[in-house]
N, C-alpha and C positions, 0 to 999 in steps of 0.2 A: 518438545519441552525446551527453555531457554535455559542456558547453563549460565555461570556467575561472568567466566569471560563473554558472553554476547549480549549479558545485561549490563557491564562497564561499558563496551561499544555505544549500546543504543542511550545507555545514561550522556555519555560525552558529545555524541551525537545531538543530541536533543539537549543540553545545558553548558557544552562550552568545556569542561571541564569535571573533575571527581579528584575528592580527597578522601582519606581513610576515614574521617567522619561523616562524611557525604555516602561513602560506600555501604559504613554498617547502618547506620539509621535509615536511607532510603532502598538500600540492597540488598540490607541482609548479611554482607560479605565482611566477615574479621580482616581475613589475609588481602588487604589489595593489592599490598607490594607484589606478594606470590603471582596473583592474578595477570599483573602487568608483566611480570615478566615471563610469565606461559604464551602470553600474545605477542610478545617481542619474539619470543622466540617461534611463533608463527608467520612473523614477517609484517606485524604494525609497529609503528613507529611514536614516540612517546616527546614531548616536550616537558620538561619537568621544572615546574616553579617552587622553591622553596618560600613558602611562606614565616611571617615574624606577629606572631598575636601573645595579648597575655592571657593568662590561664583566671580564674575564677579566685587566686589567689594574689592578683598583680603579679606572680612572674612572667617573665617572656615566656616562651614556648614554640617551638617552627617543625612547620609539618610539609610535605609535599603537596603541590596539585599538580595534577596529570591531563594533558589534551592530546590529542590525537594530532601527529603532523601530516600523516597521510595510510592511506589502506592498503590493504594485501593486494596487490595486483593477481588478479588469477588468468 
């Protein structure tokens, strides 16, 4: 069974990147901050983009994307 951190993996893996909106609509996963930092603290490594978009109301609004710099070495 694939748990939420090895379905962030194989997401980023296969598209580059994952945002919190990216997580819950194609994921499933609420928490992704949580998620990323369960895997940091497994020994992956995070690049972190702060994005600037507006929201459905014209205001700004900025969110995180997250990619992979490099893997767990085992």
């Amino acid at each position: 069974m694939k748990n939420q951190r090895n379905s962030i993996i194989e997401y980023i893996n296969n598209f580059g990147s994952i945002t919190s909106y990216e997580a819950y609509i194609n994921l499933g996963i609420t928490q992704l901050a949580t998620r990323i930092k369960e895997l940091k603290e497994q020994g992956y490594a995070f690049k972190t983009v702060w994005i600037k978009k507006k929201n459905r109301y014209g205001k700004d609004i900025m969110f995180k994307k997250y990619m992979l710099e490099k893997t767990k070495r085992f």
